[in-house]
C-alpha positions as CSV (number, residue, x, y, z in Angstrom):
1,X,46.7,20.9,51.3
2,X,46.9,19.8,47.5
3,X,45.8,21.6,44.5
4,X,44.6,25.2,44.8
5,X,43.2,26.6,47.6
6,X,39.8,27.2,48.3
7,X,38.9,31.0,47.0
8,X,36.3,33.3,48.9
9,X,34.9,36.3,47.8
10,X,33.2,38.7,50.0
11,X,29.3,39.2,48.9
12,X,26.3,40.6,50.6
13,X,23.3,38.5,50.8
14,X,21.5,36.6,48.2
15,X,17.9,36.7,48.8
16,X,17.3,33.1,50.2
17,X,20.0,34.0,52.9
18,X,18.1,36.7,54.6
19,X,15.4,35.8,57.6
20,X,13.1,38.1,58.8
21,X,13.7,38.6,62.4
22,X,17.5,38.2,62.1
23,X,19.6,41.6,63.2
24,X,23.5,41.9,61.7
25,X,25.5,44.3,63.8
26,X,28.0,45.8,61.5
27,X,31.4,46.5,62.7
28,X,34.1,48.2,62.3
29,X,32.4,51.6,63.7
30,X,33.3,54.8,61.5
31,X,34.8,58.0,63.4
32,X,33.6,60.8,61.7
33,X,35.5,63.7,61.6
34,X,35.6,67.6,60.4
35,X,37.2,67.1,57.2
36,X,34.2,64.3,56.8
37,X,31.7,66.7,57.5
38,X,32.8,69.7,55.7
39,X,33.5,67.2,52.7
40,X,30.4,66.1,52.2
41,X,28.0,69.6,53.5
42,X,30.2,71.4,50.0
43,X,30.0,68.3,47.7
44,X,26.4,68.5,48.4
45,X,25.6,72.5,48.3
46,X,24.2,72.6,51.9
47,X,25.3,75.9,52.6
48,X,23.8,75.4,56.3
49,X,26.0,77.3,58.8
50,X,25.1,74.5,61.0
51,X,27.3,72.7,59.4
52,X,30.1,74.6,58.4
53,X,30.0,77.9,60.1
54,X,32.1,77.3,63.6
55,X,31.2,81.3,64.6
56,X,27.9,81.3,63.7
57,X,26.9,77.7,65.2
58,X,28.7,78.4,68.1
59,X,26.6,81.3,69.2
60,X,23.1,79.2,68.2
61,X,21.0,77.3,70.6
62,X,20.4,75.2,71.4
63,X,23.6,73.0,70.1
64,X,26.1,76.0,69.7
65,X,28.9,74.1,67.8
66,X,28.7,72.8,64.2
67,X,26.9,69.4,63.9
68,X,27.8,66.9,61.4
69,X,25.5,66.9,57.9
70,X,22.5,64.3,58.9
71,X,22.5,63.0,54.8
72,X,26.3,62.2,56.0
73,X,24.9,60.1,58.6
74,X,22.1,58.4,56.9
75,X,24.9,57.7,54.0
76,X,27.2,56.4,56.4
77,X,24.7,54.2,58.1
78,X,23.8,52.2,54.9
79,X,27.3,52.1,54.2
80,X,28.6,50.6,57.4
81,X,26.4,47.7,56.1
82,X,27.0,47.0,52.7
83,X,30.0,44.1,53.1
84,X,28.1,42.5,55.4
85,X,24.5,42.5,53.7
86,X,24.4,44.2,50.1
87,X,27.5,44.3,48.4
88,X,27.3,42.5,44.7
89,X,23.7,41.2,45.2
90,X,21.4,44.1,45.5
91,X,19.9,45.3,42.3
92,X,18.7,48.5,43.4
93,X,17.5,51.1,46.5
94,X,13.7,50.8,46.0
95,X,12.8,53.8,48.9
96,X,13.4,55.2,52.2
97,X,10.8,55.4,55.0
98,X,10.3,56.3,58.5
99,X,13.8,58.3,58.5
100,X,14.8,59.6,61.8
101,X,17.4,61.8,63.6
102,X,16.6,61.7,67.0
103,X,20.3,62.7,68.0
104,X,22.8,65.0,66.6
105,X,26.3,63.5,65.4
106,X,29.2,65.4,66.2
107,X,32.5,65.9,64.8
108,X,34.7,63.3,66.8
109,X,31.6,60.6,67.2
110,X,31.8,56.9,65.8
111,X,29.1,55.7,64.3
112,X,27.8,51.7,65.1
113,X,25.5,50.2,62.5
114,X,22.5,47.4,62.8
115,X,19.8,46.6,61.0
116,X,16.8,44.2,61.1
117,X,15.6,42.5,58.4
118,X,11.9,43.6,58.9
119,X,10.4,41.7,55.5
120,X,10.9,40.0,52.3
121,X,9.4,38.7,49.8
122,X,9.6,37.1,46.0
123,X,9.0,39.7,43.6
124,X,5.9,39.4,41.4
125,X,7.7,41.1,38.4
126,X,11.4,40.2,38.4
127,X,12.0,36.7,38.2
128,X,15.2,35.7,40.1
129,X,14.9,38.7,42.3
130,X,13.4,39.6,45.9
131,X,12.2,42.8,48.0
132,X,13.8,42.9,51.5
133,X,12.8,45.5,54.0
134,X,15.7,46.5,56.7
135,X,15.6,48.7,59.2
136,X,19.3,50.0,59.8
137,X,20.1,52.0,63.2
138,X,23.2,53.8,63.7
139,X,24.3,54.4,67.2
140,X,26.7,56.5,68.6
141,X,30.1,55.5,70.9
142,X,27.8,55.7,74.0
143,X,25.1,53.2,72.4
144,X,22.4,56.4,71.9
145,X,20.8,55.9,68.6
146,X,21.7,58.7,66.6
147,X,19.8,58.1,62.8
148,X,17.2,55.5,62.3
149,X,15.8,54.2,58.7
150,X,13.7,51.5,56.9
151,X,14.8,50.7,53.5
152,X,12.9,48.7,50.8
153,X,15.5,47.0,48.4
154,X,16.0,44.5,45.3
155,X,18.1,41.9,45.9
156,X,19.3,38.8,43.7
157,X,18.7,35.7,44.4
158,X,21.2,33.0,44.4
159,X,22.5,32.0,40.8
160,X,21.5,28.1,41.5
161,X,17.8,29.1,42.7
């Protein structure tokens, strides 16, 4: 090897580099734990006793034991793919739609992200910029889908194009 090394810097996505169709498992999983959920439930005021109420969740059907904070999951599931996909090229969240929760997340489960690329397109009023829809899906250690969500976001396209 002569002269310096070839550098790489980790980077979502441009634009041109995502195809409808194509699904990016992200990995490492993230264990979430107590101090996760009770972190997150008092940072965001949810004074649900679902959430941080052991006693009181305990003795409620039809779970009876705390349940980790759902916001904390659909957080967690965009996160888990933000290296991989979004990091340093997306411009900005545009919405959320068809959010889902079709299984609780308990303290002690690890999360498994994937997501879809659904659509994209050029946008009309950005130049140099693109929409790309993505379904994420977040599954628990036993593969049963625990949160399920379509974002819409605004993503740069690559500095040459």
């Amino acid at each position: 090897m002569t002269g310096q090394p070839r550098r790489v810097v980790q980077r979502g996505l441009w634009f041109e580099e995502f195809e409808v169709g194509t699904v990016y498992e992200h990995r490492p999983g993230r264990t979430v734990t107590e101090a996760d959920n009770t972190l997150f439930t008092t940072l965001t005021m949810n004074t649900q006793p679902l959430h941080l109420d052991a006693h009181e969740s305990g003795r409620t059907p039809p779970f009876h034991e705390r349940l980790v904070n759902s916001m904390f999951t659909l957080s967690a599931l965009v996160g888990l793919s933000v290296s991989q996909l979004t990091q340093g090229t997306i411009v900005a969240n545009l919405g959320f739609s068809e959010v889902s929760f079709p299984a609780p997340v308990k303290h002690g489960d690890t999360l498994y992200a994937e997501t879809l690329v659904v659509d994209k397109r050029a946008s009309a009023s950005r130049p140099g910029e693109g929409v790309v829809s993505l379904e994420h899906i977040a599954r628990n250690q036993d593969g049963k889908i625990v949160a399920r969500a379509v974002r819409t976001t605004l993503v740069r396209m690559a500095p040459d194009a």
